[in-house]
N, C-alpha and C positions, 0 to 999 in steps of 0.2 A: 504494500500500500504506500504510496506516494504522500507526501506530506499535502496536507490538506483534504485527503480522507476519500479523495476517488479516482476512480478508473483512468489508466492511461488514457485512452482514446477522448474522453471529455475535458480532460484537463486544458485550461489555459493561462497560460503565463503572461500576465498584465503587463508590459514591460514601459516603463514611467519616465518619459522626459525630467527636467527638474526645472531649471529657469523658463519662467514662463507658462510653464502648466501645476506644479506643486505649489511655486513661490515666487513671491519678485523682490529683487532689493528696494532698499525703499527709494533710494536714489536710481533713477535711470545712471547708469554707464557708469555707476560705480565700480563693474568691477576696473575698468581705466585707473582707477587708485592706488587701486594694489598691484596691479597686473605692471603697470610704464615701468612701478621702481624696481621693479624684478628684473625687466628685461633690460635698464637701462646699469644695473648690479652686475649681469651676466656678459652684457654684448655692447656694453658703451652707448645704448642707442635702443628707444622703444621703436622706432620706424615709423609706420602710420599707423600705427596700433590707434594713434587720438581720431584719427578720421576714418575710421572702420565699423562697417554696420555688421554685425559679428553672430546676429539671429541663427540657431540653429548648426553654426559650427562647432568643432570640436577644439579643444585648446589648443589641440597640439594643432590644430589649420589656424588658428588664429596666432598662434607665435609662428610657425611658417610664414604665414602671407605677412603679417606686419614687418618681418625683418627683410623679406627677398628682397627688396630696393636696394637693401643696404651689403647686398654683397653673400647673404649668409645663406646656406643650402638646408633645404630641411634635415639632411644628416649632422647638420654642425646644429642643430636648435634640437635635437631627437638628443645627441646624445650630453648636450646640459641641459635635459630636460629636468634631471632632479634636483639640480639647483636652483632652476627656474620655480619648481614648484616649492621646496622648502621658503623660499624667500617672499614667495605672492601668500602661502598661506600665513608667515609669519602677520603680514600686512592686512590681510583679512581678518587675522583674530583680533587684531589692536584696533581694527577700526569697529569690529564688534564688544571688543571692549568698552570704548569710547561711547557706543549708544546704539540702539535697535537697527541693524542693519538690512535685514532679511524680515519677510514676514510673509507665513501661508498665506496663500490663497481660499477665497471662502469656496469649501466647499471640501477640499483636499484632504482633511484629517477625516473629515465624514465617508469620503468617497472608500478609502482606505479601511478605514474598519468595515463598511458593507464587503468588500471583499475581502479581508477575512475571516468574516461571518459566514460566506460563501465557499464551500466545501471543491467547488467547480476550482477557482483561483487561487493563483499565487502574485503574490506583487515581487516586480522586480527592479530592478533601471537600466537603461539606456541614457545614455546623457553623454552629453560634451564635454563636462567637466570632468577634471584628471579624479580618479578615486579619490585621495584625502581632500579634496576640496566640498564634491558631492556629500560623503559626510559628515565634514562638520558643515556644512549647510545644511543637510538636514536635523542636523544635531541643535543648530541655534535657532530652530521654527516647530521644533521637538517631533522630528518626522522620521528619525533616524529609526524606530525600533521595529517599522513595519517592512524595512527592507534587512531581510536575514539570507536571501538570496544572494551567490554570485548575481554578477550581471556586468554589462559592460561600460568603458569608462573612456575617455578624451584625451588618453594617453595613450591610448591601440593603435590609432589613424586619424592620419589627414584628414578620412574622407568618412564620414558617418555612415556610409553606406556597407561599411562592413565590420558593425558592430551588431547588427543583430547575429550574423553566424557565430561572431564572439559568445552572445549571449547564450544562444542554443547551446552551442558545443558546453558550455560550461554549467547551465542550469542541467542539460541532462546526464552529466558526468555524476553532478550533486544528486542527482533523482534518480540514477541507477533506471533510467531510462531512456529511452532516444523520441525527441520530443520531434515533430514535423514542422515544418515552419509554418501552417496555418493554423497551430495551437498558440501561437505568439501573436498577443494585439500588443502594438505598437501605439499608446497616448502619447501626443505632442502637439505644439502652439506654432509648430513652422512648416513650412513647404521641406524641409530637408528632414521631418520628422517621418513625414508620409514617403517618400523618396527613399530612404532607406529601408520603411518596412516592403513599400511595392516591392524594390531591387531583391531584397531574400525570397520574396514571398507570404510575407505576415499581414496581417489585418490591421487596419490602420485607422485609428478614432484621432478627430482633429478640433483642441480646442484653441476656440478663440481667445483667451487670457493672456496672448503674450501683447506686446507692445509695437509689433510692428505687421502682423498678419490679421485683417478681416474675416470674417466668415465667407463672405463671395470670394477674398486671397486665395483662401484653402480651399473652397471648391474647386476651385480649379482645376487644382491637383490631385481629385480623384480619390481622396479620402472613402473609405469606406461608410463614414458615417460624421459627422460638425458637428460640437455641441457647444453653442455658447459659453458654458464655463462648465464647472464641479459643482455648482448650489445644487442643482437636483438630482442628489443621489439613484431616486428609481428612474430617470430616466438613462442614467448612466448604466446602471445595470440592464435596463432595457434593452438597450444599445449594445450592451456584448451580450445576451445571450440571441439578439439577432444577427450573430458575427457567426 
């Protein structure tokens, strides 16, 4: 028996954006804060990091592309990646020190506990953020305990669209089973949300909570299903069990 108490074949693995669909800082483009004095600690130089619209990328494409200008190859940003990241989280926790940085979305903790009320589901993540970043942001909006799942993270790849087979391969390792990619729904707030579940094969719920995509944005894209935000729980669960 599979954690969560049913049969392989109905299982689905909920796999959860985080900026933009669980939470938003309270500042737009804050993470610029943290993020410049890191890179400008590691490489002399943030690049265009300050003029970058950065929606639904993955970290490690966002310190790529802000340094290319400046001469640096994504092999030379790959591998001080973890300087990069000790030095932006240091900078994250001080500005969370300093006052409310991060704060759920309404609807998110609710959404979260119906599904694991729901014997069908498992929550996991997907996200562009490097691991230690994703949780202590979920640690500081108190979201952290509902993801016990591997899943995947913003240090894998440039390119988000191949984080869901990250995800696969690693939730079914943990589950002692081989999970299909149309047991994996894909929630997120951007066109590169849906894009990535399409590219595997997973099921893809698209909300509109983030800061730079409409509900007509994401239709576009072919989402399986738009749902204004997380306030209404049953329609959310509506929503995947017509997945």
């Amino acid at each position: 028996m599979v954690e969560g108490g049913t049969g392989a074949a109905g299982l689905r693995v909920v796999l959860w954006d985080i900026d933009g669909t669980l939470l938003h800082s309270r500042r737009h483009g804050a993470f610029k804060e943290y993020m410049a004095p890191a890179l400008v600690r590691v490489f002399g130089t943030a690049g265009r990091l300050d003029e970058m619209v950065v929606s639904g990328m993955t970290d490690l494409q966002i310190f790529t592309e802000a340094l290319h200008g400046e001469g640096f190859t994504a092999e030379q940003v790959r591998e001080r990646l973890p300087e990069l990241i000790e030095l932006f989280l240091g900078g994250m926790r001080r500005m969370a020190d300093e006052g409310e940085l991060f704060q759920a979305l309404p609807g998110a903790r609710e959404s979260l506990e119906a599904l694991e009320r729901e014997p069908r589901y498992l929550n996991s993540l997907l996200t562009g953020n490097v691991e230690p970043a994703a949780r202590l942001k979920l640690r500081l909006v108190g979201l952290e305990d509902f993801f016990r799942l591997p899943g995947a993270f913003g240090e894998l790849s440039h390119d988000r669209r191949d984080l869901p087979a990250v995800a696969r391969e690693r939730i079914s390792r943990h589950l002692g089973r081989d999970l299909n990619p149309e047991q994996l729904v894909v929630i997120g707030d951007t066109p590169n949300d849906i894009a990535c579940a399409r590219h595997f094969g997973a099921r893809a719920v698209a909300v509109a909570t983030g800061r730079s995509h409409t509900p007509a944005d994401l239709l576009r894209h072919s989402p399986d299903a738009v749902l204004p935000d997380l306030a209404d729980t049953e329609l959310l669960l509506r929503t995947l069990a017509a997945l």
